[in-house]
C-alpha positions in Angstrom: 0.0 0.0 0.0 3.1 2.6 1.0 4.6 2.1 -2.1 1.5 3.6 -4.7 1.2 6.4 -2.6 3.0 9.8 -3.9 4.1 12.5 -2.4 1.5 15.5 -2.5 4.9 17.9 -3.3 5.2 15.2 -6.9 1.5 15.6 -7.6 0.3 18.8 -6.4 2.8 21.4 -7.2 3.1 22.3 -11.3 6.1 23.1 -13.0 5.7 26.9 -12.6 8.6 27.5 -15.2 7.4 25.9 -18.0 4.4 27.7 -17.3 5.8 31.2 -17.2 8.6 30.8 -19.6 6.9 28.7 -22.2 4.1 32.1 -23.4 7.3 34.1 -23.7 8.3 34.1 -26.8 4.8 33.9 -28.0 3.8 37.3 -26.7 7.0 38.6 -27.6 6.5 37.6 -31.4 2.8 39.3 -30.7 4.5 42.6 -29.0 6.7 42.7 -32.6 4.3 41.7 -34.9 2.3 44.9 -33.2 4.6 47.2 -32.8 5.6 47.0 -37.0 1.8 46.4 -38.2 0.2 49.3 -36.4 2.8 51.9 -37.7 3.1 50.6 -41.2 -0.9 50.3 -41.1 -1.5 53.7 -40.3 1.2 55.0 -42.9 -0.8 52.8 -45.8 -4.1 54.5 -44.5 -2.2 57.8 -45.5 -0.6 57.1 -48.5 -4.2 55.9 -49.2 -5.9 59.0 -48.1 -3.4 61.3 -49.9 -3.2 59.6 -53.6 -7.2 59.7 -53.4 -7.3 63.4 -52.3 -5.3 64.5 -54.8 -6.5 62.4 -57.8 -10.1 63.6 -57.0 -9.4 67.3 -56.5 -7.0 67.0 -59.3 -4.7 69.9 -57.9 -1.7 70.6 -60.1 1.4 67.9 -59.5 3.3 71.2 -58.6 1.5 72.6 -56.0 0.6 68.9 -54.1 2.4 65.7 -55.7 1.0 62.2 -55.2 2.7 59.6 -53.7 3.6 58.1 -57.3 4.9 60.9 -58.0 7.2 61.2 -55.2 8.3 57.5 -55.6 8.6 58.3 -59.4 11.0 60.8 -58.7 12.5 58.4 -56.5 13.4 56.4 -58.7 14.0 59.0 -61.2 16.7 60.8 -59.6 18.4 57.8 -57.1 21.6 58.2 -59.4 21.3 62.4 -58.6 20.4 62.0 -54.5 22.3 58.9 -53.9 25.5 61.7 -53.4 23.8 64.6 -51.5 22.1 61.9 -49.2 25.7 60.1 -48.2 27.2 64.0 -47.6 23.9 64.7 -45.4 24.5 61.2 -43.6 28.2 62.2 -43.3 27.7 66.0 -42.0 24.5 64.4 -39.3 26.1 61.8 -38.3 29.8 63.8 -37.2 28.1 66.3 -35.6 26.0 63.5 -33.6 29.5 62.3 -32.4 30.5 65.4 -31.8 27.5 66.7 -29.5 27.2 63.4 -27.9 31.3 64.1 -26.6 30.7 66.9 -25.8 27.5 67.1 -23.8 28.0 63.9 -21.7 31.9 65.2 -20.9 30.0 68.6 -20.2 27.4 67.2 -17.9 29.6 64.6 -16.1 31.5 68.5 -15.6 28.6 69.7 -14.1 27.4 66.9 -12.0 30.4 66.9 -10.3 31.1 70.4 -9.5 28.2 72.9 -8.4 30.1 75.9 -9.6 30.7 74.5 -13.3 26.7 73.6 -13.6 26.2 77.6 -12.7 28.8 78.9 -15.4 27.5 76.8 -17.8 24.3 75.5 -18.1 23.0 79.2 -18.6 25.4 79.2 -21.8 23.9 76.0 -22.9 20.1 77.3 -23.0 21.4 80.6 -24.6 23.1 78.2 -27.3 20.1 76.5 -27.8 17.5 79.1 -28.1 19.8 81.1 -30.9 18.6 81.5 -34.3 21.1 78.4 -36.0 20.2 80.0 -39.4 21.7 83.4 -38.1 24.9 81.8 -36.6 25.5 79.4 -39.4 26.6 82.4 -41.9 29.1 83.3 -38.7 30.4 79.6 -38.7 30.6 80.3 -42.8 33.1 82.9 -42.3 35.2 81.2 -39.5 35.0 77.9 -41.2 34.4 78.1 -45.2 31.3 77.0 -46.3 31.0 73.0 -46.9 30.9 69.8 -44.7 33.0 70.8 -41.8 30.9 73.9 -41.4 27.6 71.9 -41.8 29.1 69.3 -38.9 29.2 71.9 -36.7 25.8 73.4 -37.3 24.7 69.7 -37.0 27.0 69.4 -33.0 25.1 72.7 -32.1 21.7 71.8 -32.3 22.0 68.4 -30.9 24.6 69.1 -28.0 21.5 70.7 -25.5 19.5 67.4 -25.3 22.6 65.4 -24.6 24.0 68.0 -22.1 20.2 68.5 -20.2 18.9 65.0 -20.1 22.5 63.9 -19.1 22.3 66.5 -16.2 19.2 65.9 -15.6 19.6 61.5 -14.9 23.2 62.0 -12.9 21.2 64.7 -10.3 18.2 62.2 -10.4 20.2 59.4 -8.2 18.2 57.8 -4.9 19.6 60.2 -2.3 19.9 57.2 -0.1 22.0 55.2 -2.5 24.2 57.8 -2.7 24.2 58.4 1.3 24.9 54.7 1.3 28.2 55.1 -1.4 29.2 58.0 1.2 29.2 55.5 4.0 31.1 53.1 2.3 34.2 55.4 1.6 33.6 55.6 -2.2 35.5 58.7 -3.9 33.2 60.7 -5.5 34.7 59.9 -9.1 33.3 56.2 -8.0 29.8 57.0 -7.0 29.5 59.3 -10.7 30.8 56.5 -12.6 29.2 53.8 -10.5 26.1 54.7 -8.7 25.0 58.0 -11.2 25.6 57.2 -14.4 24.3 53.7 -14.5 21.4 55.3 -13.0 21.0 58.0 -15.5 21.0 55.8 -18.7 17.3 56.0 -19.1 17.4 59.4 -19.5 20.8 59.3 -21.4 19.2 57.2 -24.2 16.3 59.8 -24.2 18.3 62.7 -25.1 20.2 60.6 -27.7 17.0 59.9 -29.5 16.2 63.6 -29.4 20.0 64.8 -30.5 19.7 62.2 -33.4 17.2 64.3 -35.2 18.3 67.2 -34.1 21.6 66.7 -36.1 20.3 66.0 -39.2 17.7 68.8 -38.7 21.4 70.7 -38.3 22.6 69.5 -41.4 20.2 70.6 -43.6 19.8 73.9 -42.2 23.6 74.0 -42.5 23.7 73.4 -46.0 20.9 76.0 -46.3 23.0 78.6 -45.1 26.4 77.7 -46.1 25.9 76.3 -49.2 28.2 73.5 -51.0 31.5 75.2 -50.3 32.7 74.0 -53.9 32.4 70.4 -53.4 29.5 67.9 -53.2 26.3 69.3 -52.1 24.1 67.8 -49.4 20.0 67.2 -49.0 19.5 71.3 -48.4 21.1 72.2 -51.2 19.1 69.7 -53.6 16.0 70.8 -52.3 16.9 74.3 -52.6 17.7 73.6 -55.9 14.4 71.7 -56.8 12.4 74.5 -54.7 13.9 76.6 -56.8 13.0 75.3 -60.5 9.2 74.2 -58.9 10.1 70.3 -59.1 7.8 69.8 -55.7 7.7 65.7 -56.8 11.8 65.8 -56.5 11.7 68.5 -53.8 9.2 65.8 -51.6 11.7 62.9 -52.7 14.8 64.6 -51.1 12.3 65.7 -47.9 11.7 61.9 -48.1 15.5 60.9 -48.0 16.3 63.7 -45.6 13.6 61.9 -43.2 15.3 58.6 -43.9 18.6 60.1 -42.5 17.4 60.7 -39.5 15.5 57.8 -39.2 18.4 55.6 -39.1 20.5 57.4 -36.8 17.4 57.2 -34.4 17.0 53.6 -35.3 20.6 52.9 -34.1 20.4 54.9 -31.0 16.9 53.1 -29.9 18.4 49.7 -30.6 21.4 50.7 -28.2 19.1 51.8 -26.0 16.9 48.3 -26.2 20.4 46.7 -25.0 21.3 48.6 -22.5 17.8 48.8 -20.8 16.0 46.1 -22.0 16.9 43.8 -19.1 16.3 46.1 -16.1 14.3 48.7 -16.7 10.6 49.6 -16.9 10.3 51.5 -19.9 12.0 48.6 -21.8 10.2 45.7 -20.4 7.4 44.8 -22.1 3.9 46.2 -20.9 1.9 42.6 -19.7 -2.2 42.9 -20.9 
């Protein structure tokens, strides 16, 4: 009789992690499948909503093209904007770099001494809320016109977020972690690079993805104002050019590639961000319904 009875911990208890770990992947596939069909769902409905709008009014391919017409001119002129889309790429993504140097070593600056954060940070919002299309002739002068110019115009509008958001996570730390660090002895070079920024990196990765369009907003408004500089032009100077002689379907194909620039250097910073965060934070993990 003893030996066909069990023991209630063999029969009662289930294998909770097959059961938890098994749905994983499952609603992870679903969380993708989601997060690419909605997007590309909605931006069907528009092209959808815009070709019809425009056939039916019938306004002048001029004034409004349709989206044939930009992808047309897409594939038109590939061979004419495959050059001023790589110096555009070039010229956002340097002055990306650039900012992102430059901001976190200025905000690590400021975190760590009070007196730097007062000298400075005032400078910062004063850089930021100047007129870029009013300083860029001044960088012109200094610099030449052309791609190192364009670089810098590309640094200056994306340096704020980095700086400010940087700032912003290292004086965010749990007062009682850092009490705790304190306690412990640790140097205050060890609780910034230890305790703070690993702390900050949420909001780090946030004003990456803002600085990434930012630069190649920079960029183009560079090349706006400074021109080609006797060598290859970028994205702003083809659609000047195209503004210019009225080819709006061209003009909307080099808006198009412009938007593609930026897209890719935010694509790259959220993907960085996804593996720096995704294991530990909230705002990575995925929302359970």
């Amino acid at each position: 009789m003893s030996q066909t009875l069990q023991s209630p911990t063999e029969t009662t208890i289930p294998d909770l992690g097959s059961a938890t770990t098994q749905p994983a992947q499952p609603k992870q596939r679903k969380d993708l499948i989601r997060k690419v069909a909605i997007p590309v769902g909605f931006a069907v409905a528009a092209l959808v909503l815009w070709q019809a709008a425009v056939v039916l009014t019938g306004v002048p391919k001029y004034l409004v093209p349709s989206p044939v017409d930009v992808v047309s001119a897409l594939i038109e002129r590939a061979p004419d904007l495959v050059e001023p889309t790589l110096v555009t790429m070039q010229e956002a993504y340097l002055g990306f770099a650039l900012a992102v140097v430059s901001g976190f070593a200025t905000a690590l600056v400021m975190a760590r001494w009070k007196t730097a954060e007062l000298g400075v940070y005032p400078y910062l919002v004063i850089l930021q809320t100047i007129p870029i299309i009013a300083v860029a002739p001044i960088l012109v002068v200094w610099f030449g016109a052309g791609i190192a110019t364009n670089t810098l115009v590309a640094a200056m509008l994306a340096v704020f977020p980095v700086a400010a958001n940087t700032l912003q996570g290292l004086k965010s730390t749990d007062r009682n972690l850092v009490q705790l660090y304190r306690m412990a002895g640790a140097s205050p070079r060890v609780q910034l690079f230890s305790l703070r920024v690993p702390h900050a990196l949420p909001e780090i990765m946030t004003g990456l993805k803002v600085a990434a369009s930012s630069a190649a907003i920079g960029a183009i408004v560079g090349e706006f104002a400074a021109g080609i500089g006797g060598g290859a032009g970028g994205l702003g100077y083809a659609i000047t050019h195209y503004a210019n002689q009225l080819r709006t379907p061209e003009l909307f194909a080099a808006v198009v590639l412009a938007s593609v620039v930026a897209l890719i250097l935010f694509g790259i910073v959220s993907f960085v961000e996804w593996l720096v965060l995704h294991r530990w934070h909230e705002s990575a993990v995925p929302e359970d319904e």
